[in-house]
C-alpha positions as CSV (number, residue, x, y, z in Angstrom):
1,X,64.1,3.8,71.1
2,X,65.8,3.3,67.8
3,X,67.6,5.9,65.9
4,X,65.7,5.7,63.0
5,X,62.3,6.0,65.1
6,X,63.9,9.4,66.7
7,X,65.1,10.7,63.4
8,X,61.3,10.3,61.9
9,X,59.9,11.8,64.8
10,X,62.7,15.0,64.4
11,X,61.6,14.9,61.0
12,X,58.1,15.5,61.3
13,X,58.7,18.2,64.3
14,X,61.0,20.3,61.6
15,X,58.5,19.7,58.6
16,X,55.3,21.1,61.2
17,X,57.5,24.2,62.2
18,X,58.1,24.6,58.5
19,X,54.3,24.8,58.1
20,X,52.9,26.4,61.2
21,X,51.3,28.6,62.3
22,X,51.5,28.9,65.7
23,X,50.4,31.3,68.1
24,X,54.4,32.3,68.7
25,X,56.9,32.6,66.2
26,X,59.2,29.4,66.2
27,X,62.7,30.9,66.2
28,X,65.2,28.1,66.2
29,X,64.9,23.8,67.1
30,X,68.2,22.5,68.8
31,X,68.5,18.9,69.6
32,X,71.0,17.7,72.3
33,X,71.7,14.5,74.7
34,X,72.0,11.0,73.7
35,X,70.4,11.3,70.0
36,X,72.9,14.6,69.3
37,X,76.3,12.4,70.1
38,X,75.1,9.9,68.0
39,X,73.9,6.8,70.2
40,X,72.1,4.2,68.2
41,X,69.6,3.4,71.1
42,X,68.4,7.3,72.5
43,X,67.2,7.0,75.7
44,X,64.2,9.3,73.9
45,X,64.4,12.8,72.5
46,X,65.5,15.6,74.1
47,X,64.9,19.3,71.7
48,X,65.3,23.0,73.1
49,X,62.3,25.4,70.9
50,X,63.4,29.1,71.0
51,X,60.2,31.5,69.9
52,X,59.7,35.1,69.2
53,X,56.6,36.5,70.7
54,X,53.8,37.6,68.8
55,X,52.3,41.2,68.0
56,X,49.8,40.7,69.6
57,X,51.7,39.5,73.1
58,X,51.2,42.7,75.0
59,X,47.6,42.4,74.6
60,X,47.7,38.9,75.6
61,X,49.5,40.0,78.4
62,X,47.0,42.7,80.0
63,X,44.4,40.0,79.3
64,X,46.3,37.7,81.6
65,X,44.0,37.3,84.7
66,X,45.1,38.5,88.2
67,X,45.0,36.2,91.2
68,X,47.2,34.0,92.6
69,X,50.7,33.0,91.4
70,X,49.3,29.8,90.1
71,X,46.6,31.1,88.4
72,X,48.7,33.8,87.3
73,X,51.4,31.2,85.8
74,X,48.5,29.3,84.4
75,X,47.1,31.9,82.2
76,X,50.3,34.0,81.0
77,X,50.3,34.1,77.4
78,X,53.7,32.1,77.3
79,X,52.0,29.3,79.1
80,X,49.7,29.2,76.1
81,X,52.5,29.1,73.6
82,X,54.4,26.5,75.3
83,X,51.1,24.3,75.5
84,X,50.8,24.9,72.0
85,X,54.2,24.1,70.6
86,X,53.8,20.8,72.8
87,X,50.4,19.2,71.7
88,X,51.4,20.4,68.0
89,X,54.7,18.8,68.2
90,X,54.2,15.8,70.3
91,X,52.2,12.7,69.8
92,X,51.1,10.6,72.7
93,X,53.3,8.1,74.1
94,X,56.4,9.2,72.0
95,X,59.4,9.6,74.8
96,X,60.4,13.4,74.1
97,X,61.6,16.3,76.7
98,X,60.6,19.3,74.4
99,X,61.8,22.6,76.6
100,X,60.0,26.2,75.2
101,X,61.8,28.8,75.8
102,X,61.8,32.7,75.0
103,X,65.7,33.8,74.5
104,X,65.4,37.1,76.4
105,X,68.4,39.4,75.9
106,X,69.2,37.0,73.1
107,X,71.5,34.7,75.5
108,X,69.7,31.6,77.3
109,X,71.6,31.3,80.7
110,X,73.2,27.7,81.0
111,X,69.5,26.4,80.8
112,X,67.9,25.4,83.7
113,X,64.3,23.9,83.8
114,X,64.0,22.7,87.0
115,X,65.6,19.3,86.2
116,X,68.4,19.3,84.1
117,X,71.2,22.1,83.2
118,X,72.5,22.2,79.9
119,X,75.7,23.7,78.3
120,X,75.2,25.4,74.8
121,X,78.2,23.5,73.4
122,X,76.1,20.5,73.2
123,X,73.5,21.9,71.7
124,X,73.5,20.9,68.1
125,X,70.8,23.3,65.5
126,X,68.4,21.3,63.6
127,X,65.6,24.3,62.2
128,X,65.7,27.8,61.9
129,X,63.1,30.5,61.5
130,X,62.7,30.9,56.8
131,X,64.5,27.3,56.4
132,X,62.6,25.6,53.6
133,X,64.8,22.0,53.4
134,X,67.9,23.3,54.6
135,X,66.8,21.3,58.1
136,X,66.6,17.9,56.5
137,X,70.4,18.5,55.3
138,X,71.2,19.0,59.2
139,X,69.1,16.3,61.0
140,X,71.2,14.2,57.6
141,X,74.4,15.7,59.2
142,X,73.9,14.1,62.6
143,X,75.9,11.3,62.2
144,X,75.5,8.2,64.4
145,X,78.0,6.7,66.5
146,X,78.7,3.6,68.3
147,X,80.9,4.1,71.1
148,X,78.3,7.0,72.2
149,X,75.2,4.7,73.7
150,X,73.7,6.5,76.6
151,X,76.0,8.6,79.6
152,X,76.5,5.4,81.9
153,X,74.6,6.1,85.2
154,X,74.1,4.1,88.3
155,X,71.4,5.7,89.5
156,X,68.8,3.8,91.7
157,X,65.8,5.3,89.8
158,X,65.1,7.7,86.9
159,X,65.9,11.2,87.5
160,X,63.5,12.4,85.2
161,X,61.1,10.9,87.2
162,X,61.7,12.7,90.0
163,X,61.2,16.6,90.9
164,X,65.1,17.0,91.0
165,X,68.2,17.4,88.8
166,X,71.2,15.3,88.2
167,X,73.6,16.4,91.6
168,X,70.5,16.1,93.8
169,X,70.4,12.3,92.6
170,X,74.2,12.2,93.1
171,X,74.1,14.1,96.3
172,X,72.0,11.1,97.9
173,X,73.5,8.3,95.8
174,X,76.9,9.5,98.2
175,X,75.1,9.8,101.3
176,X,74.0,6.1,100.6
177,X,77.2,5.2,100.2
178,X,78.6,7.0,103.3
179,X,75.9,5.5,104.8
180,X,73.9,8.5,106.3
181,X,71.0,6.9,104.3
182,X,69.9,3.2,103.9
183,X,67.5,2.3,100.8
184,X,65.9,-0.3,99.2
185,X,63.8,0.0,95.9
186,X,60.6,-2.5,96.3
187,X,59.0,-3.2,93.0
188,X,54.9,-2.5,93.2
189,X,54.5,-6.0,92.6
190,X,56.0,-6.9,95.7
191,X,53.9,-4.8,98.0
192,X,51.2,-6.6,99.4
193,X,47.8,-4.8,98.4
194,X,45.5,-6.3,100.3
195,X,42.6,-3.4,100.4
196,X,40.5,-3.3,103.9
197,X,37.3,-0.8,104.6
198,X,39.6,1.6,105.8
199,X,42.1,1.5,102.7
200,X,39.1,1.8,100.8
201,X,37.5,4.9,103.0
202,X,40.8,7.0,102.7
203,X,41.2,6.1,99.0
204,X,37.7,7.4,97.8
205,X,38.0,10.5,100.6
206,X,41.8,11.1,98.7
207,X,40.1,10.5,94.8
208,X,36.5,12.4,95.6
209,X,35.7,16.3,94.4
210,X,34.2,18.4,97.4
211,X,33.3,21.2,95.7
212,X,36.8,21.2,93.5
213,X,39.7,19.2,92.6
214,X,40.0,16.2,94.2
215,X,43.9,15.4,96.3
216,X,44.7,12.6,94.4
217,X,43.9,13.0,90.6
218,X,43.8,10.3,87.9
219,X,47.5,8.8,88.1
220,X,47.6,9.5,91.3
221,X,45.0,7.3,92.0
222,X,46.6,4.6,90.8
223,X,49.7,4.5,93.4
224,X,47.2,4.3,96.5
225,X,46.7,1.1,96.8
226,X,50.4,0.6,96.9
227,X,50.8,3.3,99.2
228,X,48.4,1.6,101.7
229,X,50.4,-1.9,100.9
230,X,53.6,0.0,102.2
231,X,51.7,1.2,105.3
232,X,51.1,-2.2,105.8
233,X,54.2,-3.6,105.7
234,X,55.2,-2.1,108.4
235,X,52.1,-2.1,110.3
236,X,51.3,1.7,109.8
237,X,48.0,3.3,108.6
238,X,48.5,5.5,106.0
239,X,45.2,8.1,106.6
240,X,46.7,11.6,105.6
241,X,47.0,13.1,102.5
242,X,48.1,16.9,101.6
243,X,47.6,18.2,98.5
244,X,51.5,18.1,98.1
245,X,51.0,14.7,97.6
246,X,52.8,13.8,101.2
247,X,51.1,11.3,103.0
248,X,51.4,10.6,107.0
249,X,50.6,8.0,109.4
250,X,49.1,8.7,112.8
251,X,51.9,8.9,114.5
252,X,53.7,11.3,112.1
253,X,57.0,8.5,111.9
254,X,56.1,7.3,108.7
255,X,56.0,9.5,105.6
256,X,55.5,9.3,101.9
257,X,55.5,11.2,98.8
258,X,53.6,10.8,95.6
259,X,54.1,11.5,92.2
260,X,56.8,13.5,90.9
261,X,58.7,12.8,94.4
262,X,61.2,15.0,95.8
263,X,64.4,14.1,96.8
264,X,65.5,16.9,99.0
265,X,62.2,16.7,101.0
266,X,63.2,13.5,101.6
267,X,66.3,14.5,103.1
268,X,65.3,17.6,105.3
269,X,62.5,15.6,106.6
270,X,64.7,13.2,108.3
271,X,67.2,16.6,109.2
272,X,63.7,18.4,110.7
273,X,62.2,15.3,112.4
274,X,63.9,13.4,115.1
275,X,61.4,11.2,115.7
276,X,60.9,10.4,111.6
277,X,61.6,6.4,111.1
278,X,61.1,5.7,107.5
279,X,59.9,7.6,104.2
280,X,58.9,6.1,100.9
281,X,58.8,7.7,97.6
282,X,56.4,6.6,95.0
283,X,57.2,8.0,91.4
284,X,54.2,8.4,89.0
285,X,53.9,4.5,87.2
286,X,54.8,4.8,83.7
287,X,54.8,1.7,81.6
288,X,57.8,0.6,80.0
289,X,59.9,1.4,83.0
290,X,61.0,0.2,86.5
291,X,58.1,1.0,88.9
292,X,58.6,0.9,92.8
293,X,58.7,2.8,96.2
294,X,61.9,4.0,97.4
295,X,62.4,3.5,100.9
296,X,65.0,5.5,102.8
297,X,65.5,5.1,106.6
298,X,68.6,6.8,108.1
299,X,72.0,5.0,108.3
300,X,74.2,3.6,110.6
301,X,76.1,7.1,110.4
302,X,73.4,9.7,110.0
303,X,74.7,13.1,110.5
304,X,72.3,15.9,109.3
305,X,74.9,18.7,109.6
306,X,76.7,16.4,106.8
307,X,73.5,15.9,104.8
308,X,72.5,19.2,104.7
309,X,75.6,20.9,104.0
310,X,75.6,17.5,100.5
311,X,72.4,19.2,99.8
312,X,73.6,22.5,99.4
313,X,76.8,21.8,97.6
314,X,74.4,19.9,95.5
315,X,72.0,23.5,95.1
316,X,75.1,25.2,94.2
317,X,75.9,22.6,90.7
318,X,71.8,22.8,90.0
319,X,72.0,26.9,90.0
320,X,72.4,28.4,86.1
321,X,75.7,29.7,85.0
322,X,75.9,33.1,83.1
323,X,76.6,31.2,78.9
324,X,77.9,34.2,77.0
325,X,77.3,32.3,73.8
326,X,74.3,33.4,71.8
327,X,72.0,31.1,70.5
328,X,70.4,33.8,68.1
């Protein structure tokens, strides 16, 4: 997006905070990637919210309902604030990472969401907690620059796009290279989709409620058909479906996964099954961007002691790192 696009939508996230209220207390806004060294073209907005909890939190929290670790995760009161802070700050279609966070013990540990780990050097403070206009001054301050453009990357596909971090992407990217893995990224509108009764059969069984929440939900549904076309290009039927979102053939040698596809599955699938020919990965399709299955089969020099021990170097870079730096 432009700059000037990402600086009006910063803008407006500072002015909303200087408004509230919110269920939380918003403590500080930091901004950081490609929009905080200054690039003129930000891939889209990446912001860190640090919140105080509310008095009322600990009733919140005994109200929290017991059951299973989903449901559990799914109705913790900090859920609610994050879910707040998010459809508050964030219009549809506007490309934004927004990580909510609590700083417990006032130090956030090398921040690790799943995805991405970042350093509290590049953080860079936009709005604080009782700031009136002082934030406009800041988001004023961050100057842009030319030479910063976006961190050059050849990645085969988006890592946001996918359920891992940076050195998992990296960790295959070498074992391409070193040719343990072979790939090819087919656009979807090269894969044949030519729908039959029993495409059509496993689709509506994969998109219908029984009772609860159907396998496949809404965007889901909309990579089946392409999952199918990829069955059929290599002459497979595609007919089960876990609610992972992993998808077999009959013969258990063909294997996708859909959605927010994992990397590292990828990997120890071929490491756990010998007899495991080809696997396709088929990210969530978002307009704007490349959209395709990744197909992997295993190389010419395939060597799952190697891949697995790339894996776990890679685990090792993903873990978070003690920051003693304060943010508070």
């Amino acid at each position: 997006m432009q700059r000037e696009k990402a600086k009006a939508i910063l803008l407006r996230i500072a002015e909303t905070l200087t408004r509230g209220p919110f269920m939380a207390v918003p403590r500080k806004l930091f901004v950081f990637g490609s929009f905080a060294r200054g690039a003129l073209e930000p891939e889209d907005l990446d912001l860190l919210l640090l919140y105080d909890y509310p008095k009322d939190h600990r009733e919140r929290l005994k109200a929290t309902k017991r059951g299973t670790i989903s449901e559990m995760l799914r109705d913790h009161p900090e859920a609610h604030y994050a879910a707040e802070f998010r459809k508050r700050l964030r219009k549809p279609g506007e490309k934004m990472d927004l990580l909510v966070h609590h700083p417990r013990h006032d130090f956030v540990v090398s921040l690790f969401e799943g995805r991405q780990s970042i350093k509290p050097d590049d953080l860079r403070l936009v709005w604080r907690k009782g700031d009136k206009t002082a934030w406009r001054g800041r988001i004023e301050g961050i100057r842009p620059d030319p030479e910063a453009g976006r961190m050059v990357r050849s990645h085969f596909f988006p890592v946001k796009r996918l359920a891992e971090g940076l050195p998992f992407m990296e960790a295959v990217m070498a074992m391409i290279e070193q040719r343990l893995l072979r790939f090819r990224l087919l656009p979807l509108e090269s894969v044949p989709v030519k729908l039959n009764k029993d495409h059509r059969y496993f689709i509506d069984w994969a998109t219908r409620s029984y009772g609860g929440r159907p396998i496949a939900g809404r965007e889901t549904a909309r990579l089946l058909p392409y999952l199918c076309g990829w069955g059929d290009m290599h002459g497979q039927a595609i007919r089960f479906l876990r609610h992972n979102l992993e998808a077999w053939n009959d013969a258990f040698d063909h294997r996708a996964h859909l959605g927010r596809p994992s990397l590292r599955s990828m990997v120890y699938a071929f490491v756990d099954r010998e007899g495991l020919k080809r696997q396709a990965l088929i990210p969530h399709i978002k307009k704007g961007e490349v959209n395709g299955i990744l197909e992997f089969e295993r190389g010419e020099r395939w060597n799952p002691e190697l891949a697995v021990k790339m894996d776990e170097a890679a685990n090792q870079m993903a873990m978070p790192t003690l920051a003693f730096k304060p943010l508070s």
